[in-house]
Biotite code that builds the C-alpha atoms (Angstrom):
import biotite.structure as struc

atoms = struc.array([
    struc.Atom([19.275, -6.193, -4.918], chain_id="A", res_id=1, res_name="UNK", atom_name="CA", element="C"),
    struc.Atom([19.834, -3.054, -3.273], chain_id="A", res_id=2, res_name="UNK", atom_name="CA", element="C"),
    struc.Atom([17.187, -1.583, -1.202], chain_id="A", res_id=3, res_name="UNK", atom_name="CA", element="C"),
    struc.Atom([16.962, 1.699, -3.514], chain_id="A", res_id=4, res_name="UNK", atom_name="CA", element="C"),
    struc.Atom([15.965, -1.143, -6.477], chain_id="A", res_id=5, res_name="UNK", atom_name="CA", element="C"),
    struc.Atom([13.900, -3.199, -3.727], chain_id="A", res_id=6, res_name="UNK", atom_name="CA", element="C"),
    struc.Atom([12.040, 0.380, -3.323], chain_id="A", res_id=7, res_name="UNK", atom_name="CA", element="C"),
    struc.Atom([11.794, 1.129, -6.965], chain_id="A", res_id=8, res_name="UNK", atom_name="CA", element="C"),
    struc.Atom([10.002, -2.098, -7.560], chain_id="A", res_id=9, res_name="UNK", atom_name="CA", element="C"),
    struc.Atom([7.662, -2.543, -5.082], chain_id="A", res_id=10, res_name="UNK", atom_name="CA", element="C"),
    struc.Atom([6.964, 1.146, -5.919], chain_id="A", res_id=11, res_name="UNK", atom_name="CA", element="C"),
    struc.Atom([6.124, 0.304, -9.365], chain_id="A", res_id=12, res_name="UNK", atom_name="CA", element="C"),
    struc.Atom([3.965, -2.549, -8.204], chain_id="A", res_id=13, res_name="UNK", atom_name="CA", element="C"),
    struc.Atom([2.043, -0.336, -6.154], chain_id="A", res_id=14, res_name="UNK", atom_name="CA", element="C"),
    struc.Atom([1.870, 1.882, -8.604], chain_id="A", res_id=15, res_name="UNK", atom_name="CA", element="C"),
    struc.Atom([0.072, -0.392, -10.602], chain_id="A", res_id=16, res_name="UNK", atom_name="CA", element="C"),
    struc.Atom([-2.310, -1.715, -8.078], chain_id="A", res_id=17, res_name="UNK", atom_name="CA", element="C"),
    struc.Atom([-3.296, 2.442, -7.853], chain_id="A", res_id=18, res_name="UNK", atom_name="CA", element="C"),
    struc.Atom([-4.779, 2.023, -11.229], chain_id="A", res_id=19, res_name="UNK", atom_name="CA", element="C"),
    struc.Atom([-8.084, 0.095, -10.545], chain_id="A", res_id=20, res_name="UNK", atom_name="CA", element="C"),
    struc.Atom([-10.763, 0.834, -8.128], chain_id="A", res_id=21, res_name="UNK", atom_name="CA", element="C"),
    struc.Atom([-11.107, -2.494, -5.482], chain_id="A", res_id=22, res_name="UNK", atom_name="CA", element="C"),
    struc.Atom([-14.177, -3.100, -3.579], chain_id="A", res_id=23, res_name="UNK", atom_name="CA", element="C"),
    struc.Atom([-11.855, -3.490, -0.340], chain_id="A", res_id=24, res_name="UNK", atom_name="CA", element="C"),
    struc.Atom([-8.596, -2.209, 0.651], chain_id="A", res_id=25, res_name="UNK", atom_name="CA", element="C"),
    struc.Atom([-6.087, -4.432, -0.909], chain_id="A", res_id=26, res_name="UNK", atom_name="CA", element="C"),
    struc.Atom([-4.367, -5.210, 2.132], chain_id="A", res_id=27, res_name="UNK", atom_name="CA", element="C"),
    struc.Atom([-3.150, -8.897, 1.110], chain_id="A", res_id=28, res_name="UNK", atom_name="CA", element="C"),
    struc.Atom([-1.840, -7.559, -2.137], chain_id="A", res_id=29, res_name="UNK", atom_name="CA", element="C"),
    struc.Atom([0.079, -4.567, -0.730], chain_id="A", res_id=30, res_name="UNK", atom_name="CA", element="C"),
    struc.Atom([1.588, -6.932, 2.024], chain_id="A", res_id=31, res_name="UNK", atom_name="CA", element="C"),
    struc.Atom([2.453, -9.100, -0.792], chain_id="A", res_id=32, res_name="UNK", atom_name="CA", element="C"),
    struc.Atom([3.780, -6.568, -2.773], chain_id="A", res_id=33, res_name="UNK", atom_name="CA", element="C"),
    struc.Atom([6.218, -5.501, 0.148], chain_id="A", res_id=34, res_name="UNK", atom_name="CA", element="C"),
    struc.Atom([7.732, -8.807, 1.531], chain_id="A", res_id=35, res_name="UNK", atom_name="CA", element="C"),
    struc.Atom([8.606, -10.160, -2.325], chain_id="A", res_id=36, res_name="UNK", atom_name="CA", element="C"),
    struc.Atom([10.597, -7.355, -2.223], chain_id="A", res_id=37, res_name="UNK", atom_name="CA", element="C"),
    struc.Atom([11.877, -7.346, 1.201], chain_id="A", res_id=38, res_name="UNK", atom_name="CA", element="C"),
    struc.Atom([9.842, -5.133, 3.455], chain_id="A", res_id=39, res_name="UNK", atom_name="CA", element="C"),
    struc.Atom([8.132, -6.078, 6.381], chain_id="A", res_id=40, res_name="UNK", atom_name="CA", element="C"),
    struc.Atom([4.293, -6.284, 6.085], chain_id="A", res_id=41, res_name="UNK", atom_name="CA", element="C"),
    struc.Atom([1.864, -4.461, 7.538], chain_id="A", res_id=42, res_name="UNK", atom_name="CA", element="C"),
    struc.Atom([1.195, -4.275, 11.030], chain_id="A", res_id=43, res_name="UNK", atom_name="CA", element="C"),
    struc.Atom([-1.840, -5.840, 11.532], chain_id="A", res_id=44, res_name="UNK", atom_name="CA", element="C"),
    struc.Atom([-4.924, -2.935, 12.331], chain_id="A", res_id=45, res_name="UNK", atom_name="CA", element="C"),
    struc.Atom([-8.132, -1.898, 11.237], chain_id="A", res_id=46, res_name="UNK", atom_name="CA", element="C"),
    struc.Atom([-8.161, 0.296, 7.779], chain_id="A", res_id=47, res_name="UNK", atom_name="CA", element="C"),
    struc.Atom([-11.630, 1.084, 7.810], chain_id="A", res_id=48, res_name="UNK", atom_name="CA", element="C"),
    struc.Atom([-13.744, 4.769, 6.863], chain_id="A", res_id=49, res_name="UNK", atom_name="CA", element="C"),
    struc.Atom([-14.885, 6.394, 4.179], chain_id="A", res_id=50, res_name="UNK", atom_name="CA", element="C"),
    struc.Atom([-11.234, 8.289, 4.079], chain_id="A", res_id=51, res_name="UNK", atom_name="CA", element="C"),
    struc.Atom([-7.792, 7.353, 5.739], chain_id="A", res_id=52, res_name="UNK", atom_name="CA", element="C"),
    struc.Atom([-4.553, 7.622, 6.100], chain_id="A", res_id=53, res_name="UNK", atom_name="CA", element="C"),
    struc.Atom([-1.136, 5.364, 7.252], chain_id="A", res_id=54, res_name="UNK", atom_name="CA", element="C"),
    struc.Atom([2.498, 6.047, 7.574], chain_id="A", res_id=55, res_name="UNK", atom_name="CA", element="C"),
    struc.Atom([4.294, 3.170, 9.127], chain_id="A", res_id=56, res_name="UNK", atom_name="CA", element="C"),
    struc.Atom([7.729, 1.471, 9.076], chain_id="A", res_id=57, res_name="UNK", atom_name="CA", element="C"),
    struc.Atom([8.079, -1.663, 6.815], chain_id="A", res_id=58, res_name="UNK", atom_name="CA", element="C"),
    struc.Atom([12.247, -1.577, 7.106], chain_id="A", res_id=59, res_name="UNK", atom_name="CA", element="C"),
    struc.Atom([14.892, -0.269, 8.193], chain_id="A", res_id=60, res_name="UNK", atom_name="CA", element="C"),
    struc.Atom([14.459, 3.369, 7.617], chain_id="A", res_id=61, res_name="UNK", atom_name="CA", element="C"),
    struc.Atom([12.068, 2.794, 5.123], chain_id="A", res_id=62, res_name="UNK", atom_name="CA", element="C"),
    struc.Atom([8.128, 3.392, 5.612], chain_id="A", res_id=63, res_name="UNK", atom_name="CA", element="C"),
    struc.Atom([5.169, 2.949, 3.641], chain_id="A", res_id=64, res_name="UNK", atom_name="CA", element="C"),
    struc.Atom([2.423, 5.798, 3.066], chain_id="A", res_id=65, res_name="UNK", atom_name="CA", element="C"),
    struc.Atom([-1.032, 4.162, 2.118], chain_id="A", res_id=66, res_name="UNK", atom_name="CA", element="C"),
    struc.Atom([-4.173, 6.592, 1.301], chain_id="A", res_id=67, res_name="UNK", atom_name="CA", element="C"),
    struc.Atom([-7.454, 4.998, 0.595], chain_id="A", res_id=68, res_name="UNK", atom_name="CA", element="C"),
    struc.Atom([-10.674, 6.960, -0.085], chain_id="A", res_id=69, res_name="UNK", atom_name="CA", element="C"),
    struc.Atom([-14.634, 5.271, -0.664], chain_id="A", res_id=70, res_name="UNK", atom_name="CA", element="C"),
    struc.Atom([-16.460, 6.774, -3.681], chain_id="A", res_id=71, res_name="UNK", atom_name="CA", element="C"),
    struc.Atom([-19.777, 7.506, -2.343], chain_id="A", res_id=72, res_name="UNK", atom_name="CA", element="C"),
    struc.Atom([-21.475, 6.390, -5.525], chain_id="A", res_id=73, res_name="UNK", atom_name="CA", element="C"),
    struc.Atom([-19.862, 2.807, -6.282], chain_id="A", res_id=74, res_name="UNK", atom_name="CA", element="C"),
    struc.Atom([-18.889, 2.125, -2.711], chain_id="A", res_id=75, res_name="UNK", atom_name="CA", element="C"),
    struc.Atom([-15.120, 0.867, -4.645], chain_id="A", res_id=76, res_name="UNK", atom_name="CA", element="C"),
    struc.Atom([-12.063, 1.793, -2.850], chain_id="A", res_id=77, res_name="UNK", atom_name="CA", element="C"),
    struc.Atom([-9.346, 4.539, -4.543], chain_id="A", res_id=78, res_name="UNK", atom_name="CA", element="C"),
    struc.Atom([-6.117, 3.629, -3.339], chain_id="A", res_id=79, res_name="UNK", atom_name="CA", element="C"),
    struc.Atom([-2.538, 5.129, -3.105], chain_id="A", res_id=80, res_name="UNK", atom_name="CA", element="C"),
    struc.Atom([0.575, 3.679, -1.952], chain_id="A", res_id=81, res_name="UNK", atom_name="CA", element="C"),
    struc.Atom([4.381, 4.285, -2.350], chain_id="A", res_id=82, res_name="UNK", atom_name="CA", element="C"),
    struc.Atom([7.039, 3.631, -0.026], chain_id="A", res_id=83, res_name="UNK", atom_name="CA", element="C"),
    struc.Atom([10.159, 5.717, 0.968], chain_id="A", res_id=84, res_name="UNK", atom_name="CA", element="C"),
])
């Protein structure tokens, strides 16, 4: 696969994983999501806060940009992730 298809994919899995509120950050499923389709996982931090926002390098050239906010009222995780 070429890495514009690799990109496409793991975008649309993302994209799916966007749709539903998690009680946690998905962090295994996102990792997951990038290595079956050929990225490098996340480095391994802290993703913590009400509100936050990453921008690293899973590839060559290619980088990940992960949003996450807490709803106040259901304490579930929103979260947004593409690469590019």
């Amino acid at each position: 696969m070429t890495n514009k298809q690799n990109k496409r994919n793991a975008n649309n899995a993302l994209s799916e994983l966007s749709k539903v509120y998690h009680n946690s950050i998905p962090l295994a499923d996102i990792d997951g999501i990038l290595t079956a389709n050929g990225f490098n996982a996340l480095e391994p931090a802290i993703y913590c806060g009400r509100e936050g926002r990453s921008h690293e390098s899973v590839g060559n050239g290619v980088f990940i940009s992960l949003t996450w906010y807490k709803m106040e009222l259901t304490g579930r995780y929103e979260v947004v992730a593409y690469v590019s």
